[in-house]
TILODO-549970 format. One record per residue (C-alpha): residue number from 1; x negated, y negated, z negated. Coordinates in pm, whole numbers, plus 32768, in hexadecimal, padded with zeros to 4 digits. Example, Ala and Ser with C-alpha at 12.3 -4.5 7.8 and 13.67 -1.06 7.14 Angstrom:
2
<1; <7B32; 81C2; 7CF4>>
<2; <7AA9; 806A; 7D36>>
END
This chain:
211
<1; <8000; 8000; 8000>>
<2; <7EC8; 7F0E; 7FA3>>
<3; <7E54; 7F75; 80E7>>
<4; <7F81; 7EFE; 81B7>>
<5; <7F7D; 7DCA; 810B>>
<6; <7E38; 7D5A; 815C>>
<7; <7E50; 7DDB; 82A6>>
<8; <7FA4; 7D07; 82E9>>
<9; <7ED5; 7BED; 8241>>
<10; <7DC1; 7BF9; 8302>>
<11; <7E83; 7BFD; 8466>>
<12; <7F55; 7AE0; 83D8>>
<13; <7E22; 7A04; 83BA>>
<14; <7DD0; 7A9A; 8516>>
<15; <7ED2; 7A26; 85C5>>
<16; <7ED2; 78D3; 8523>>
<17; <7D40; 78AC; 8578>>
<18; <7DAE; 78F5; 86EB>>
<19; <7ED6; 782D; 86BE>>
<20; <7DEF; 770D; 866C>>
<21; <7D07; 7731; 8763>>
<22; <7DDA; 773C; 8878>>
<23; <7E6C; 75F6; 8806>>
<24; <7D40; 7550; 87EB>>
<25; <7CEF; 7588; 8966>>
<26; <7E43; 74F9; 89B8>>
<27; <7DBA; 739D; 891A>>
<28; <7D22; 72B1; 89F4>>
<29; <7CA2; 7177; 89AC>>
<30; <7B54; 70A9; 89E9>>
<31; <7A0C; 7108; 8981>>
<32; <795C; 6FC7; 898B>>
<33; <7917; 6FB5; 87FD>>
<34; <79D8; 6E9E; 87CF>>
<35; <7B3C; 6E44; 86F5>>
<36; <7AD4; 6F85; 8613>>
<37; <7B72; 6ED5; 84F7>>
<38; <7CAC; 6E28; 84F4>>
<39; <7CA5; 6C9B; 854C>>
<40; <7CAF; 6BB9; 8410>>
<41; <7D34; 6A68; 8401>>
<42; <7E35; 696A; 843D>>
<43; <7F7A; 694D; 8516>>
<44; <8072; 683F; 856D>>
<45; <8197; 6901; 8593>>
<46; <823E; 694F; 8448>>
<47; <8204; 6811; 83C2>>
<48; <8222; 670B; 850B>>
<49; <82D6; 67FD; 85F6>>
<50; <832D; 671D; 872E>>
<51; <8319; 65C2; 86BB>>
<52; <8301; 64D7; 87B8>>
<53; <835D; 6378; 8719>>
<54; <821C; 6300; 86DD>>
<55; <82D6; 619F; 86A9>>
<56; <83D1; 620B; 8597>>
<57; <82E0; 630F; 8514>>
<58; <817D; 6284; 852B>>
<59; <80F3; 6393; 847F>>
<60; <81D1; 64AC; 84A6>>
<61; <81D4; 6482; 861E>>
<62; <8119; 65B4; 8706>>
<63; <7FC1; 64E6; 8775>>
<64; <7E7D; 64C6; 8771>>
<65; <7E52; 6407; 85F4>>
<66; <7F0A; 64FE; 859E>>
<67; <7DFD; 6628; 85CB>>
<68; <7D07; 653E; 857A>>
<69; <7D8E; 6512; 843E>>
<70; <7DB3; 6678; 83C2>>
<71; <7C58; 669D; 848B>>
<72; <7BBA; 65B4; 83A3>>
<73; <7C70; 6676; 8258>>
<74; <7C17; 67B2; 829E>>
<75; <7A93; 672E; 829B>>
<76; <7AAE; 6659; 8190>>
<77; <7B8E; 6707; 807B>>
<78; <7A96; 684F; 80CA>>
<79; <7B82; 6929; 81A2>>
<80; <7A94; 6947; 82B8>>
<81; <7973; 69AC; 81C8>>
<82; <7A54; 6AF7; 8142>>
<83; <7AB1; 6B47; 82BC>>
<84; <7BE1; 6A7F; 8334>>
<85; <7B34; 6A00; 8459>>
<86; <7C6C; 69F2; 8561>>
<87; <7D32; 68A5; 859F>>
<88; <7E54; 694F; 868B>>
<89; <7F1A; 6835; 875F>>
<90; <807B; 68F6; 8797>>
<91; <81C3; 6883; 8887>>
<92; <81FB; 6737; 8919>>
<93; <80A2; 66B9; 8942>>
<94; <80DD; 66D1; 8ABE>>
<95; <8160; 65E0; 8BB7>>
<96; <829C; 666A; 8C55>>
<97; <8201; 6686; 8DB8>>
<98; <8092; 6705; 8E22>>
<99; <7FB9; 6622; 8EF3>>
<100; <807E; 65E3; 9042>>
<101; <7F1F; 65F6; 90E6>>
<102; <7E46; 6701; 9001>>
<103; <7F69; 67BE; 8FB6>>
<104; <7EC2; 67C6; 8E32>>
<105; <7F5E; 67AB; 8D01>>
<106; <7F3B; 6630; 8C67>>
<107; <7F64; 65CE; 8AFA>>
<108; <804D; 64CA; 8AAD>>
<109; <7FA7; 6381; 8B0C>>
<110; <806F; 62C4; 89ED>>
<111; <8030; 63BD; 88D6>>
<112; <7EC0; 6449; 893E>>
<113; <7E3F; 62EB; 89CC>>
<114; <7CB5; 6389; 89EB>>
<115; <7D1B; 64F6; 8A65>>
<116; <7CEB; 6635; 89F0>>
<117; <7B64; 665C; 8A47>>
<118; <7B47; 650F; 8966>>
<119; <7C16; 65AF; 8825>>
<120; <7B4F; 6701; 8870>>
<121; <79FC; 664A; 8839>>
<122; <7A6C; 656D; 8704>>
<123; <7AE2; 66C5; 8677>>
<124; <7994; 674A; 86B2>>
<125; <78CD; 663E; 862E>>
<126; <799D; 66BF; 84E1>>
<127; <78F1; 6819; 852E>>
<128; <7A5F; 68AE; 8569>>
<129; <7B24; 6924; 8667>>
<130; <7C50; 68CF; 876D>>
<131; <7D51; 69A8; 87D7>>
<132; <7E66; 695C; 88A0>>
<133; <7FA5; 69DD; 8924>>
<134; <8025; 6A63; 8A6E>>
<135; <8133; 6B32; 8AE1>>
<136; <8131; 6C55; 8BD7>>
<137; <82B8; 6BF4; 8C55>>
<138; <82D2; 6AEA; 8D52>>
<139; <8323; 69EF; 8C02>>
<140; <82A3; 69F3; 8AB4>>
<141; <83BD; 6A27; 89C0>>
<142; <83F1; 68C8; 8972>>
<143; <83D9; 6890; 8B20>>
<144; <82AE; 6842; 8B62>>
<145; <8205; 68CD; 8CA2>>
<146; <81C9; 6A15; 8C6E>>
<147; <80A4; 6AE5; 8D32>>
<148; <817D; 6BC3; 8DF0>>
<149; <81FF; 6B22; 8F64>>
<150; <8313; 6B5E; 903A>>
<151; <8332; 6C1C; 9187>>
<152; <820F; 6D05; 912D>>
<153; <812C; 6BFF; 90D0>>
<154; <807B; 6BC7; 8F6C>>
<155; <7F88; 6AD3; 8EA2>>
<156; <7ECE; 6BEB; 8DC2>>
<157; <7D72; 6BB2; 8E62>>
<158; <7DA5; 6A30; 8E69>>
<159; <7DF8; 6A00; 8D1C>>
<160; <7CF2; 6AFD; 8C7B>>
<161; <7BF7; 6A13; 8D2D>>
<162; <7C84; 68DD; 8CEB>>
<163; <7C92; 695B; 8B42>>
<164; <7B23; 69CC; 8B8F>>
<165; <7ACC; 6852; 8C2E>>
<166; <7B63; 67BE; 8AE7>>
<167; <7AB3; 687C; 89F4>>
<168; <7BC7; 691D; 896A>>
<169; <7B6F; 6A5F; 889A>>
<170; <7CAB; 6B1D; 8853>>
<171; <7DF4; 6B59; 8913>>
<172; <7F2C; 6B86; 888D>>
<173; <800B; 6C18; 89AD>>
<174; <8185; 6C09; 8975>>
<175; <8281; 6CF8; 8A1D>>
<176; <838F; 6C20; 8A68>>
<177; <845F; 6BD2; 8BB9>>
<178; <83B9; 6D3B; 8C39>>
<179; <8482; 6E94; 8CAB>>
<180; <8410; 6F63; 8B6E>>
<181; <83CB; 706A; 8C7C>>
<182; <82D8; 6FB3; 8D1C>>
<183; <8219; 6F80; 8BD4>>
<184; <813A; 70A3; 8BF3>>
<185; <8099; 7040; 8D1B>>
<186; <80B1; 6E9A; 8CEA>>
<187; <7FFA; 6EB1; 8B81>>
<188; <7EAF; 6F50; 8BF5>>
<189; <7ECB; 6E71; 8D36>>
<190; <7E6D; 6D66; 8C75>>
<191; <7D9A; 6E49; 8B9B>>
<192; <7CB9; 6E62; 8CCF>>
<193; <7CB8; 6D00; 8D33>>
<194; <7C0C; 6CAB; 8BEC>>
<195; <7B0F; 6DA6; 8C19>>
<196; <7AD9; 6D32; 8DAA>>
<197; <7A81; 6BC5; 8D3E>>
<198; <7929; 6C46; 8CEF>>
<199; <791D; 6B44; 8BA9>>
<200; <789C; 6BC5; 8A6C>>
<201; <7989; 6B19; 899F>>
<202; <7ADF; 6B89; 8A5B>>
<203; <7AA7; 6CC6; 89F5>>
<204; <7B0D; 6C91; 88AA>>
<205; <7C3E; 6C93; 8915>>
<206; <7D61; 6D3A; 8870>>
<207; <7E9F; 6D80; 8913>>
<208; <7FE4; 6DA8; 885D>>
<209; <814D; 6DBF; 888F>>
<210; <828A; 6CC0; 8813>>
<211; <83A6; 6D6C; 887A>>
END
């Protein structure tokens, strides 16, 4: 009787081991030794969500003071020194329409006066780091331009470039405006764009969904 138990035991684990294994080779991600531990620091949403009155709310209002603000907190009241080194810019930092001529995404010229490759370098001089939001629908949920087109057409490799021009380091990628069965092949689309830009820093990228 000892016998069979250990036996059934031992094929239990067996199966589990194999089990394992054979879920492990379904996983497939990156190996380019980078994002190995999850992305500390600070983001607009919760608190700011889509606040675009910077006249009535000065200080509340989605912009660039804004993150430079909570940049200059997270340096000074010792955040960044324990590992919160992210400042993530969420929804509604876009203009509603891309470039007519470029076809790139633009920041809002009233809200983000000097651009994102200007806030990405004052948040560096604070040895932190800028993420930003995108979305992989044709708008963002708030709508914004997304980075997926129309008629077969799409703005994944422009817009990992243009984050990679600015300096960005980390991507959050939303999953509105998007047929969820398109999802599986639209995420690593962009996924690969980052990785294509051949900049150092756009690989830090991490890519999640807000559905």
């Amino acid at each position: 009787m000892i016998v069979i138990i250990f036996i059934r035991q031992f094929f239990i684990q067996f199966l589990l081991t194999i089990f394992c294994l054979d879920l492990i080779a379904l996983i497939s991600s990156l190996d380019n030794g980078l994002v190995l531990t999850p992305p500390m620091g600070w983001l607009s949403w919760e608190r700011f969500t889509c606040q675009t009155d910077c006249v009535n709310h000065p200080k509340d209002c989605i912009s660039e003071r804004l993150y430079m603000d909570m940049a200059d907190r997270l340096a000074s009241d010792g955040f960044r020194d324990v590992g919160y080194e992210f400042v993530n810019i969420d929804d509604c930092w876009l203009e509603k329409e891309r470039d007519a001529q470029t076809g790139k995404l633009v920041a809002d010229r009233t809200r983000f006066p000097h651009g994102i490759k200007w806030l990405a370098d004052y948040i560096h001089s604070k040895g932190l780091k800028l993420g930003i939001y995108g979305d992989v629908g044709t708008k963002t949920c708030a709508g914004y331009p997304g980075s997926d087109g129309t008629n077969g057409t799409d703005y994944y490799q422009l817009d990992a470039q243009t984050f990679a021009e600015w300096g960005v380091d980390s991507l959050k990628f939303g999953g509105c405006n998007e047929d969820i069965k398109q999802m599986d092949t639209k995420f690593p689309k962009m996924s690969d764009a980052l990785n294509k830009t051949g900049n150092e820093k756009v690989k830090h990228k991490s890519i999640q969904t807000n559905m």
